[in-house]
Backbone as JSON, one array per atom type, in Angstrom:
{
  "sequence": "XXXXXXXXXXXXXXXXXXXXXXXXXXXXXXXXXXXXXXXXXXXXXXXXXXXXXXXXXXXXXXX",
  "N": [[-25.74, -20.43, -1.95], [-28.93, -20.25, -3.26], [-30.3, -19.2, -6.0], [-33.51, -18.72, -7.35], [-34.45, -17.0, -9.16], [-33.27, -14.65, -12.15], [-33.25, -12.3, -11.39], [-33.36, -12.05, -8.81], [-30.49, -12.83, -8.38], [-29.02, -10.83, -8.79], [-30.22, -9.08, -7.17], [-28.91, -10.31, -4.87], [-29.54, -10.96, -2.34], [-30.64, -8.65, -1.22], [-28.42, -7.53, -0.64], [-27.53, -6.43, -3.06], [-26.93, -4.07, -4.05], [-24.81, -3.02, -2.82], [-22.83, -4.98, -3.41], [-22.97, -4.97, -6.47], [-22.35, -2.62, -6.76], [-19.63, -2.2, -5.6], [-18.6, -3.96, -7.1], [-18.44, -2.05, -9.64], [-16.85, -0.19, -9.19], [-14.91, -0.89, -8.65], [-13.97, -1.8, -10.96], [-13.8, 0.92, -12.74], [-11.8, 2.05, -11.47], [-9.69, 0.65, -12.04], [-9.78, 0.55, -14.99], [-9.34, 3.22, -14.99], [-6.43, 3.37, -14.08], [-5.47, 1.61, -15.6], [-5.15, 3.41, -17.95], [-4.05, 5.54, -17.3], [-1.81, 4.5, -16.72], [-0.64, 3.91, -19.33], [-0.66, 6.11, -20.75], [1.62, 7.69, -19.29], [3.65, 5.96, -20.09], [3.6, 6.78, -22.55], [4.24, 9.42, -22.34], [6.94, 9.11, -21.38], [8.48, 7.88, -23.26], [8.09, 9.6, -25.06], [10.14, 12.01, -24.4], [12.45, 9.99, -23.53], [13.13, 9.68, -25.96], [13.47, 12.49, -26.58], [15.42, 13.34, -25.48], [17.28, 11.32, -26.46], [17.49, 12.46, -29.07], [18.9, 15.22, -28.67], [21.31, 14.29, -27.67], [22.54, 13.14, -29.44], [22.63, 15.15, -31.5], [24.4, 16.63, -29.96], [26.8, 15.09, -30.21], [27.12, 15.0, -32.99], [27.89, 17.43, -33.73], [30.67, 20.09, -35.01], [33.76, 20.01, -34.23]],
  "CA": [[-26.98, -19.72, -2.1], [-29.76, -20.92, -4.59], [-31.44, -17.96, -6.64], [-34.82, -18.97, -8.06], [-34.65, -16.16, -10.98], [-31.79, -13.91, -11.96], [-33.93, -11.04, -10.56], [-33.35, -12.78, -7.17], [-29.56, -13.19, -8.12], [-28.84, -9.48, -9.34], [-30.32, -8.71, -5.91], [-27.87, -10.61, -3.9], [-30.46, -11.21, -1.12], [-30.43, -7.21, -0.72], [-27.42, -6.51, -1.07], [-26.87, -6.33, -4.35], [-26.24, -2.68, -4.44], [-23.19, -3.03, -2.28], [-21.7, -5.89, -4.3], [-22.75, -4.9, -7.7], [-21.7, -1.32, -7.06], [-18.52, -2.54, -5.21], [-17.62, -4.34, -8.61], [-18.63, -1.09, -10.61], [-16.36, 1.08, -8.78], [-13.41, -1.67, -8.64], [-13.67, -1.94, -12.29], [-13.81, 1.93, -13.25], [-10.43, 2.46, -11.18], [-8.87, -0.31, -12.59], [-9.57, 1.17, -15.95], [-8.41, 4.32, -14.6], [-5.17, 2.96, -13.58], [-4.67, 1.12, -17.2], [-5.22, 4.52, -19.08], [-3.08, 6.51, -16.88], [0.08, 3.81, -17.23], [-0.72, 4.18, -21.41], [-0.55, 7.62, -21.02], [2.93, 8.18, -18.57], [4.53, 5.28, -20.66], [4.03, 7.29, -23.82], [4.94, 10.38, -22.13], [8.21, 8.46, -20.91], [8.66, 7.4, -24.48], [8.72, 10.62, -25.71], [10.94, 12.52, -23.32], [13.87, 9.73, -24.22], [13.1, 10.69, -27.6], [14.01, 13.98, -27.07], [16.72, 12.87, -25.3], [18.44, 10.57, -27.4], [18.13, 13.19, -30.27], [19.88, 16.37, -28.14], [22.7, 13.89, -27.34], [22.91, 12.48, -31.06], [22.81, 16.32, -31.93], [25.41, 17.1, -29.48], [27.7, 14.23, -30.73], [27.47, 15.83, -34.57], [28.5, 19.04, -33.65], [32.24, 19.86, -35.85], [34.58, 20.23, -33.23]],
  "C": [[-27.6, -20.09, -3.44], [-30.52, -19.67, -4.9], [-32.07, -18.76, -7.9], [-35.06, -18.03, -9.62], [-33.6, -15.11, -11.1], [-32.03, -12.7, -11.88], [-33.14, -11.07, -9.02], [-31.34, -12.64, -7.35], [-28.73, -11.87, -8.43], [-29.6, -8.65, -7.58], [-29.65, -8.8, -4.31], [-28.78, -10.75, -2.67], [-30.1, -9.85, -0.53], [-29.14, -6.79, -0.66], [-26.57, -6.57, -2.27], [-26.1, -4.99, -5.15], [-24.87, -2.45, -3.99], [-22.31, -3.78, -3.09], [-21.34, -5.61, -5.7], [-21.64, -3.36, -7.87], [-20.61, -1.43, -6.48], [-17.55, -3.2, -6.69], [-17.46, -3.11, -9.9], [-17.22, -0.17, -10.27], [-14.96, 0.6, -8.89], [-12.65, -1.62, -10.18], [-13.05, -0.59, -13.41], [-12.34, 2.44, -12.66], [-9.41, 1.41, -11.67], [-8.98, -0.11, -13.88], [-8.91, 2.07, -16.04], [-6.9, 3.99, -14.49], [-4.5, 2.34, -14.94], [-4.21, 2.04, -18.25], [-4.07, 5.43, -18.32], [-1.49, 5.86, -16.89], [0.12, 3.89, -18.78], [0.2, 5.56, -21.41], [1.11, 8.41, -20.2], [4.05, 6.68, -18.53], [4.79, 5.94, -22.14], [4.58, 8.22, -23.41], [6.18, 10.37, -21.86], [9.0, 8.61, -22.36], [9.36, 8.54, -25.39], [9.76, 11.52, -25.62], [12.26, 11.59, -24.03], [13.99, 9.67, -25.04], [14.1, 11.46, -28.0], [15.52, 14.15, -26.32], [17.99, 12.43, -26.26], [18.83, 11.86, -28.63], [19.29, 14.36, -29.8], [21.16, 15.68, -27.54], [23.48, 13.62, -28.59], [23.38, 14.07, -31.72], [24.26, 16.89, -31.93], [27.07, 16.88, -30.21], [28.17, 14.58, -32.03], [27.85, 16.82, -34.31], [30.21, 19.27, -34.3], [32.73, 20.48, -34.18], [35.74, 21.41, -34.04]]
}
C-alpha cells in the first residue's frame, strides 16, 4: 500500500482506528503486565527477607 501523505497513512485506508487503537490497547497491557511483575517480584523479595531473618533469628536463639 502507497500512502500519498502521512494523513492518508495514520488513516490506514479507514481503518486506522482499529489498528492504531489495536496497538494502543496492546501496548497499555503490556505495560500493565511489566509493572505488575516489578511489583510481585519485589513483594517476593521481601517476604524471603522476612524469611531468611525469622530462621537466622531462630538459629541464634541460646539453647
Amino acid at each position: 500500500m502507497i500512502w500519498n501523505s502521512v494523513s492518508e497513512f495514520w488513516a490506514m485506508g479507514g481503518y486506522g482506528d482499529y489498528v492504531w487503537g489495536s496497538f494502543g490497547v496492546t501496548a497499555l497491557f503490556m505495560a500493565i503486565e511489566v509493572a505488575q511483575v516489578r511489583y510481585e517480584r519485589q513483594k517476593t523479595l521481601q517476604q524471603l527477607r522476612l524469611m531468611q531473618e525469622a530462621q537466622t533469628d531462630t538459629l541464634d536463639l541460646p539453647a
